[in-house]
TIDRENTOR-839041 format. One record per atom (N, C-alpha, C): atom name; chain; y, z, x; residue number from 1. Coordinates in steps of 0.001 Angstrom, whole numbers, plus 500000, padded with zeros to 6 digits. Layout:
# TIDRENTOR-839041
<"CA", "A", <Y, Z, X>, NUM>;
...
***
This chain:
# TIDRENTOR-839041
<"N", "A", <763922, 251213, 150865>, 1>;
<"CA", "A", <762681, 251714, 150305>, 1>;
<"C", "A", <762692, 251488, 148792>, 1>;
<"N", "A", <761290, 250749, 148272>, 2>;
<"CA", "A", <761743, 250501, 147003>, 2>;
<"C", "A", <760683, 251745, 146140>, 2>;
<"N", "A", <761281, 252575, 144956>, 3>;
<"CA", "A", <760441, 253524, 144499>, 3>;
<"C", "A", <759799, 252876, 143671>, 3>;
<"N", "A", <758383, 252592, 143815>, 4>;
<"CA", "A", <757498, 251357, 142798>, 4>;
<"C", "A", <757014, 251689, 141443>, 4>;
<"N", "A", <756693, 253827, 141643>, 5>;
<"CA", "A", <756763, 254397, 139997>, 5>;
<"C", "A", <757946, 253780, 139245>, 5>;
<"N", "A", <759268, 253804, 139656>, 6>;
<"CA", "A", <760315, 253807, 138556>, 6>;
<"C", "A", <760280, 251876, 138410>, 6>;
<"N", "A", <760110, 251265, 139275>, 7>;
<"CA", "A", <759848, 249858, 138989>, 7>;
<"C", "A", <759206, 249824, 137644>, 7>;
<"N", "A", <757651, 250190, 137979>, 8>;
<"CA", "A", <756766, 250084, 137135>, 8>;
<"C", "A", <757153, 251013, 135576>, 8>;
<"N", "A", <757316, 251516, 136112>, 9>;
<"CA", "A", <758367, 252393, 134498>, 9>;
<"C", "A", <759335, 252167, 133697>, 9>;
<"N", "A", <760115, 251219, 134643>, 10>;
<"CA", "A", <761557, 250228, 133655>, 10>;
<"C", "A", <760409, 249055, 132973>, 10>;
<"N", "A", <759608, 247962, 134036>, 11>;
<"CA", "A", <758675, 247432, 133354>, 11>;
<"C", "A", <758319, 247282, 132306>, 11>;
<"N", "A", <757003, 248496, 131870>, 12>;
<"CA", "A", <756548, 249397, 130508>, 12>;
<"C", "A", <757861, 248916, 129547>, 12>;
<"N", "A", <758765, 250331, 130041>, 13>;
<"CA", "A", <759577, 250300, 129157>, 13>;
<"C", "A", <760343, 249203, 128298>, 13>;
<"N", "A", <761040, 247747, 129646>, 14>;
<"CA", "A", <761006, 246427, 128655>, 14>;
<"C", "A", <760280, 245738, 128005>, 14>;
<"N", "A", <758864, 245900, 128663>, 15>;
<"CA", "A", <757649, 245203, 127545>, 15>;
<"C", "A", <757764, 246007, 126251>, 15>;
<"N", "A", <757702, 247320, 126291>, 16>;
<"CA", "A", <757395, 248095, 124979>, 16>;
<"C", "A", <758777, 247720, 124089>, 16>;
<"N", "A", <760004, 247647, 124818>, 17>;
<"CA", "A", <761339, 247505, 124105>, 17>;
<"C", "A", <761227, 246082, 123027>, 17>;
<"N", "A", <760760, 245120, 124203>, 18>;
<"CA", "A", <760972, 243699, 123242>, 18>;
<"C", "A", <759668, 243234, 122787>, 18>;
<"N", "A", <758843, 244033, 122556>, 19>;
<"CA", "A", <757743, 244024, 121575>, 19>;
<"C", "A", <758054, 244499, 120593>, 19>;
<"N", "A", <758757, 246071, 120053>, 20>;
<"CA", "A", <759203, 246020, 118844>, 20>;
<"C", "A", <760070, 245456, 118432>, 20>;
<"N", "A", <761431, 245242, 119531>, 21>;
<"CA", "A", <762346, 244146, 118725>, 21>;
<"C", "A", <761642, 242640, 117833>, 21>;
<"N", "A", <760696, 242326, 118634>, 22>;
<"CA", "A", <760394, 241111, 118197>, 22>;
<"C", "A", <759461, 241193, 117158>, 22>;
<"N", "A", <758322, 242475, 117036>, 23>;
<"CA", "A", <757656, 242839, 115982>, 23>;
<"C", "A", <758134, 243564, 114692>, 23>;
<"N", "A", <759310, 244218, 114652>, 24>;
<"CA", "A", <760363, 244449, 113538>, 24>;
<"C", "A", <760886, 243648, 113014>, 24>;
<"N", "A", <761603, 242458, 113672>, 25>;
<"CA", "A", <762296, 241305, 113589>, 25>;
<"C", "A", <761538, 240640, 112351>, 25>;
<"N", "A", <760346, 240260, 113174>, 26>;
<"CA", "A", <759590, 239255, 112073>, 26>;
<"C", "A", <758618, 239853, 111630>, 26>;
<"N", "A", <758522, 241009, 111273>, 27>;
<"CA", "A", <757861, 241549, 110257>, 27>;
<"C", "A", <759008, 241325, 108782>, 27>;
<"N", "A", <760192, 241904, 109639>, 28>;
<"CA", "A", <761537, 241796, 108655>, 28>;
<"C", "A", <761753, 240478, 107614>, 28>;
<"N", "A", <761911, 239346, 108494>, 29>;
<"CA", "A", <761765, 238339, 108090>, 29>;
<"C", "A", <760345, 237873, 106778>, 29>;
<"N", "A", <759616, 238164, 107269>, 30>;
<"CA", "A", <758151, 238182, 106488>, 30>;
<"C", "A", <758849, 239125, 104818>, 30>;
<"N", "A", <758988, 240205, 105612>, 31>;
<"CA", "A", <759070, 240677, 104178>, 31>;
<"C", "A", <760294, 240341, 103052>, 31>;
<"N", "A", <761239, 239800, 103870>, 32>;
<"CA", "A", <762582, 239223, 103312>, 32>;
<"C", "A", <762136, 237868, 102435>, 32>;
<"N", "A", <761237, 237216, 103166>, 33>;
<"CA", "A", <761023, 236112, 102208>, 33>;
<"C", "A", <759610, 236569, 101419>, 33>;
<"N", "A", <758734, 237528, 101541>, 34>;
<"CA", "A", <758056, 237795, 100286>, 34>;
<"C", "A", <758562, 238079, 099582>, 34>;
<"N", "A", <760326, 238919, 099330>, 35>;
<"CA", "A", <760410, 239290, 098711>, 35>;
<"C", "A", <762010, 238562, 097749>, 35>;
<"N", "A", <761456, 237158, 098278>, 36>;
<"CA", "A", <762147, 236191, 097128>, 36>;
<"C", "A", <763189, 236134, 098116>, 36>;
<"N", "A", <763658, 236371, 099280>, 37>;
<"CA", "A", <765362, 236053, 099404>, 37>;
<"C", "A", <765170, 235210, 100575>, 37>;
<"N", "A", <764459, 234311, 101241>, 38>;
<"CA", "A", <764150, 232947, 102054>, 38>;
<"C", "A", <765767, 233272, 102718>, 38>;
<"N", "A", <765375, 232923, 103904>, 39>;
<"CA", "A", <766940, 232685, 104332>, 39>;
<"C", "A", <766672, 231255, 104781>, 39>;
<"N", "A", <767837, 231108, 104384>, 40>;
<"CA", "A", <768275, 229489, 104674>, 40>;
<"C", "A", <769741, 229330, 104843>, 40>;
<"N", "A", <769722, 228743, 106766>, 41>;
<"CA", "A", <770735, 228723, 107324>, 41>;
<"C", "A", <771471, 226885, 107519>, 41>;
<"N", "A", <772744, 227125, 107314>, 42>;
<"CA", "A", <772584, 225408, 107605>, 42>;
<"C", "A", <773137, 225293, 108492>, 42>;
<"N", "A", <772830, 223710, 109056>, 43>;
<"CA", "A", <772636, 223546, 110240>, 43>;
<"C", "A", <773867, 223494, 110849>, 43>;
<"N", "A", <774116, 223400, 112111>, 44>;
<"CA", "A", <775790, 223727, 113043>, 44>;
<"C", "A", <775388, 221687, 113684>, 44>;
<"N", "A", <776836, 221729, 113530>, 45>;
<"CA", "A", <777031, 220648, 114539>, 45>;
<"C", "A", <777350, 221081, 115776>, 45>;
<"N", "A", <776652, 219854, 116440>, 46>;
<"CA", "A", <776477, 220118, 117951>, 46>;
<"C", "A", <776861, 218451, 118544>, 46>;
<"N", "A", <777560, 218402, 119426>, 47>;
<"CA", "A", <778005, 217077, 120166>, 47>;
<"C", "A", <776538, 216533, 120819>, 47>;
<"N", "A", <775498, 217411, 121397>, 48>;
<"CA", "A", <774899, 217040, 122328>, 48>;
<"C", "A", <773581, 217664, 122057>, 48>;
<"N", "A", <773160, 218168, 120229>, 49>;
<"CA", "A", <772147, 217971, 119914>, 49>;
<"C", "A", <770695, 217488, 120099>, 49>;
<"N", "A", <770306, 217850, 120061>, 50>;
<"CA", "A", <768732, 216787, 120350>, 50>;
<"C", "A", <768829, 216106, 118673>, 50>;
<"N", "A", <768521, 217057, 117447>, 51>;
<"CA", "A", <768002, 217120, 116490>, 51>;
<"C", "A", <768879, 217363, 115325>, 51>;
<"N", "A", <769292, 216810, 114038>, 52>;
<"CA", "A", <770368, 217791, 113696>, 52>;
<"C", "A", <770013, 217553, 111834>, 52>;
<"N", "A", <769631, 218260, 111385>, 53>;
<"CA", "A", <769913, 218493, 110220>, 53>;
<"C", "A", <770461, 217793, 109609>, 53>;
<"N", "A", <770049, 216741, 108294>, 54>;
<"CA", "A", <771143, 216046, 107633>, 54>;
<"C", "A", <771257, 217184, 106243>, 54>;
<"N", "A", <772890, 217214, 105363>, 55>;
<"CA", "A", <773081, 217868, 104487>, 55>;
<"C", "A", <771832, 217576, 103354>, 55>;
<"N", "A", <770841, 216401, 102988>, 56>;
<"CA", "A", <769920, 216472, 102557>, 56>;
<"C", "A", <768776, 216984, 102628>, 56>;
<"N", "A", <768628, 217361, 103937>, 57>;
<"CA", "A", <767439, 217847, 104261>, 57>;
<"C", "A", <767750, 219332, 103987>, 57>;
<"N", "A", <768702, 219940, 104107>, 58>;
<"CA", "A", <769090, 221315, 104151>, 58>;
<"C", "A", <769304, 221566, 102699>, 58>;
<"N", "A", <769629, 220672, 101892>, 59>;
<"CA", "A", <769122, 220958, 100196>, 59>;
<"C", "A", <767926, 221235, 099823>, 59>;
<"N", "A", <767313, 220004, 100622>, 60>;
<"CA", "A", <765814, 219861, 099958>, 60>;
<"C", "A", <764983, 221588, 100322>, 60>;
<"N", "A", <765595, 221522, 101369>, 61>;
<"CA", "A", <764743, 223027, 102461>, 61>;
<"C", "A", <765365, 224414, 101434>, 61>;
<"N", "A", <766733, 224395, 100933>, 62>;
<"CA", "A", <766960, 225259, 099727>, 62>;
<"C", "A", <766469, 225280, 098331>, 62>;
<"N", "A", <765962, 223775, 097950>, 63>;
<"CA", "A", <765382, 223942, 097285>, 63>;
<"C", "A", <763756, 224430, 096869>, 63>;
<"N", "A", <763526, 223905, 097859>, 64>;
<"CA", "A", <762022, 224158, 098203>, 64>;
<"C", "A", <761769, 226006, 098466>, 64>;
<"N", "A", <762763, 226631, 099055>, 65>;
<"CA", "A", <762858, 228057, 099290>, 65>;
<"C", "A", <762566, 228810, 097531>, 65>;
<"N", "A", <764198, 227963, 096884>, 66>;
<"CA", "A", <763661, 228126, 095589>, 66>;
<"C", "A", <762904, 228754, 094990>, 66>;
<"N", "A", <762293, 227278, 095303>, 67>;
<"CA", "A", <761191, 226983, 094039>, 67>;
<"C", "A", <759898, 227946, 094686>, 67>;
<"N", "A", <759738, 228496, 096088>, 68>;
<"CA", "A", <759068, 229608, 096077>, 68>;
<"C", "A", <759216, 230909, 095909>, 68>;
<"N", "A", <760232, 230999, 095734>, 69>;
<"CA", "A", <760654, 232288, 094912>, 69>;
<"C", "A", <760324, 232356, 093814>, 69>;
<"N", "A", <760261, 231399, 092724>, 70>;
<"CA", "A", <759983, 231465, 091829>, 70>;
<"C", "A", <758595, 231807, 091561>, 70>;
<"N", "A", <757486, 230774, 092671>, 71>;
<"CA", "A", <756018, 231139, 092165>, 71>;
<"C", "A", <755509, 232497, 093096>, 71>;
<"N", "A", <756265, 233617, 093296>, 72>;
<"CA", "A", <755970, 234749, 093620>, 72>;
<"C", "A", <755000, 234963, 093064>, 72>;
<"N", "A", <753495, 235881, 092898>, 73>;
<"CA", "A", <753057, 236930, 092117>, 73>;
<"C", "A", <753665, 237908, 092064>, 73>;
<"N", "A", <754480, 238444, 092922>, 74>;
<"CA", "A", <755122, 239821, 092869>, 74>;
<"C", "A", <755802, 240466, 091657>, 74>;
<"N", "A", <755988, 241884, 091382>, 75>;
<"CA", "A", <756750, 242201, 090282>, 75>;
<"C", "A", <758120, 242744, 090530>, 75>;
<"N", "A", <758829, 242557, 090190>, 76>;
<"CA", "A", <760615, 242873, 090168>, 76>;
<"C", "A", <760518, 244380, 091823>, 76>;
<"N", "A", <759700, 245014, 090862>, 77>;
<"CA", "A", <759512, 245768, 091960>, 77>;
<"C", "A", <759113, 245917, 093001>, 77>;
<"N", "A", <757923, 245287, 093241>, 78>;
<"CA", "A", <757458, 244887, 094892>, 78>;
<"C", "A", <757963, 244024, 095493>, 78>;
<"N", "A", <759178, 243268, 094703>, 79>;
<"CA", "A", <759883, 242228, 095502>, 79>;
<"C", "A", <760994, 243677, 095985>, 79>;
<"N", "A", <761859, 244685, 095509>, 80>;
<"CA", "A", <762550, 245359, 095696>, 80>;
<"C", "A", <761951, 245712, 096691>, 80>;
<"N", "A", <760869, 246590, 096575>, 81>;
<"CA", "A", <760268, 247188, 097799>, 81>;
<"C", "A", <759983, 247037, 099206>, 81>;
<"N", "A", <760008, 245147, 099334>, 82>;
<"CA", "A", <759656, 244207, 100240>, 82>;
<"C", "A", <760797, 244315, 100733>, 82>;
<"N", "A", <761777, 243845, 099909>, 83>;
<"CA", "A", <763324, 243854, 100580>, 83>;
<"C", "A", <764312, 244565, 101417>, 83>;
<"N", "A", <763311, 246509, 100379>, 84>;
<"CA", "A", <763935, 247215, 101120>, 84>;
<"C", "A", <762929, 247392, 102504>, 84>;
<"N", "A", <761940, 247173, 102588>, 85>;
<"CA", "A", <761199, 247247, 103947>, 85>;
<"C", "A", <761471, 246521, 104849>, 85>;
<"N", "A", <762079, 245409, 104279>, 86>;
<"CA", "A", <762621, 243819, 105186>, 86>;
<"C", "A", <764194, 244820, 105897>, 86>;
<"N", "A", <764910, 245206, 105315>, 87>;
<"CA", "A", <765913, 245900, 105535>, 87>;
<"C", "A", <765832, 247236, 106806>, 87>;
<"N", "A", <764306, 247899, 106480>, 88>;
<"CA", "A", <763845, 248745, 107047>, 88>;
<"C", "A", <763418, 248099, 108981>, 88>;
<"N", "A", <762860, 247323, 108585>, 89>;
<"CA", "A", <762638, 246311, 109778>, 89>;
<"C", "A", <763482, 245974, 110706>, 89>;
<"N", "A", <764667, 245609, 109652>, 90>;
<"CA", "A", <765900, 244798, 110959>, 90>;
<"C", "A", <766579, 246153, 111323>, 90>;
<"N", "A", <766286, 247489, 110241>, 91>;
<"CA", "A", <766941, 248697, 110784>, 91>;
<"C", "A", <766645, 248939, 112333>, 91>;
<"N", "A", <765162, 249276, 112581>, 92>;
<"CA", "A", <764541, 249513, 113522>, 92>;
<"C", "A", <764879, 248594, 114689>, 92>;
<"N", "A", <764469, 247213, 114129>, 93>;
<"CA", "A", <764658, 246264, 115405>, 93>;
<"C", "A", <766760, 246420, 116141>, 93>;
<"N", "A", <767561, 246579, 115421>, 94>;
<"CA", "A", <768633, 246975, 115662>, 94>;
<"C", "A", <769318, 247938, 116470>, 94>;
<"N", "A", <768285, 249075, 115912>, 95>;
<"CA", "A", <768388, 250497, 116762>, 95>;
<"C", "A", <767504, 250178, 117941>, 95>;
<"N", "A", <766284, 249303, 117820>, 96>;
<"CA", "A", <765862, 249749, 119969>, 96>;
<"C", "A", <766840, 248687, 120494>, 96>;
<"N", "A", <767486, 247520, 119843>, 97>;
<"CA", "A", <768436, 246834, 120885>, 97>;
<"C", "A", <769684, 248079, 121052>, 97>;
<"N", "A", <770327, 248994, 120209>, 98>;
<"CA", "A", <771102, 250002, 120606>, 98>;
<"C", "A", <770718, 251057, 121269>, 98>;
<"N", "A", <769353, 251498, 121859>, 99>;
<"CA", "A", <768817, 252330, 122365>, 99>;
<"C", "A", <769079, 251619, 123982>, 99>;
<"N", "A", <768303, 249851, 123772>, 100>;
<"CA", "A", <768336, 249746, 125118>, 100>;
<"C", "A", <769507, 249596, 125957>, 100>;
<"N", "A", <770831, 249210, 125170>, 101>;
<"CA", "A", <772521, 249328, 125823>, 101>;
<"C", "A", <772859, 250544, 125893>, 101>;
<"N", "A", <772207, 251464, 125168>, 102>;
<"CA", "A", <772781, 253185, 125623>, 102>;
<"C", "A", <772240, 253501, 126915>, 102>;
<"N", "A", <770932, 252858, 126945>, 103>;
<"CA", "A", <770282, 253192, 128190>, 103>;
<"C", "A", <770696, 252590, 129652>, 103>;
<"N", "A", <771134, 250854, 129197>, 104>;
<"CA", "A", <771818, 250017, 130261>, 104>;
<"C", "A", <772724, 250582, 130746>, 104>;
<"N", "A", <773945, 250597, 129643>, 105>;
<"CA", "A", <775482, 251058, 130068>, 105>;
<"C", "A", <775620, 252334, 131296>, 105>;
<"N", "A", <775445, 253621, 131394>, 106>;
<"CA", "A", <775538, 254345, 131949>, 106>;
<"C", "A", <774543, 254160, 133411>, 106>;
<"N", "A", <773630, 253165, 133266>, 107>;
<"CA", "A", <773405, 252812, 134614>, 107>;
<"C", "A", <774105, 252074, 135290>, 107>;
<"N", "A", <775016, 250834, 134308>, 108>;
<"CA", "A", <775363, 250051, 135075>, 108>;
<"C", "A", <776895, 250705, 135791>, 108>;
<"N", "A", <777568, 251804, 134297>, 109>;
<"CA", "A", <778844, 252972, 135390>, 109>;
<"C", "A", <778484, 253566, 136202>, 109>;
<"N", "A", <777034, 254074, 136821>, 110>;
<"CA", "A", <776726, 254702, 138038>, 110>;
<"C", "A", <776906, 253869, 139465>, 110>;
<"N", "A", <776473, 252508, 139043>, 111>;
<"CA", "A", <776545, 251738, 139725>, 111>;
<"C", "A", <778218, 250800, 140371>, 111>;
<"N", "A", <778766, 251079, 139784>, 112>;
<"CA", "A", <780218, 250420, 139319>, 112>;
<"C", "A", <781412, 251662, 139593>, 112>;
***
């Protein structure tokens, strides 16, 4: 017998879970690079790549990050503010991925 309330209730609950992860996330991001600090990752070698990053292109892409930092309007302070909200963001998105393993784990020892 399958109980279709609690179906429909784990459901909800993963849509609502990885909607804020993913809406914290890149809100985070957003505000990390309004607020001057661009992340720029370089690229990994891979044997079996599709696509791969040459060390030039990954300059040019740092530089270009740069040079938008530089033409901010922002003031010292609303870049602070951004940063710390960018910070605030990945807080949140962090804690519902630790909400949803507090919630996993002890189902999966009931089960086990």
């Amino acid at each position: 017998m399958i109980d279709w309330l609690a179906f429909v209730v784990v459901l909800f609950a993963a849509l609502a879970g990885s909607c804020i992860v993913v809406s914290a996330y890149s809100v985070g991001i957003r505000l990390l690079t309004v607020s001057g600090r661009t992340p720029v990752v370089t690229p990994a070698e891979f044997t079996d790549a599709i696509t791969v990053i040459s060390p030039a292109e990954a300059k040019a892409a740092a530089k270009r990050a740069a040079k938008a930092a530089k033409k901010s309007p922002l003031t010292e302070g609303q870049k602070r503010v951004a940063f710390v909200g960018a910070c605030a963001c990945f807080a949140v998105s962090g804690a519902a991925v630790l909400v949803g393993i507090y919630l996993i784990v002890p189902a999966l020892h009931a089960l086990g």
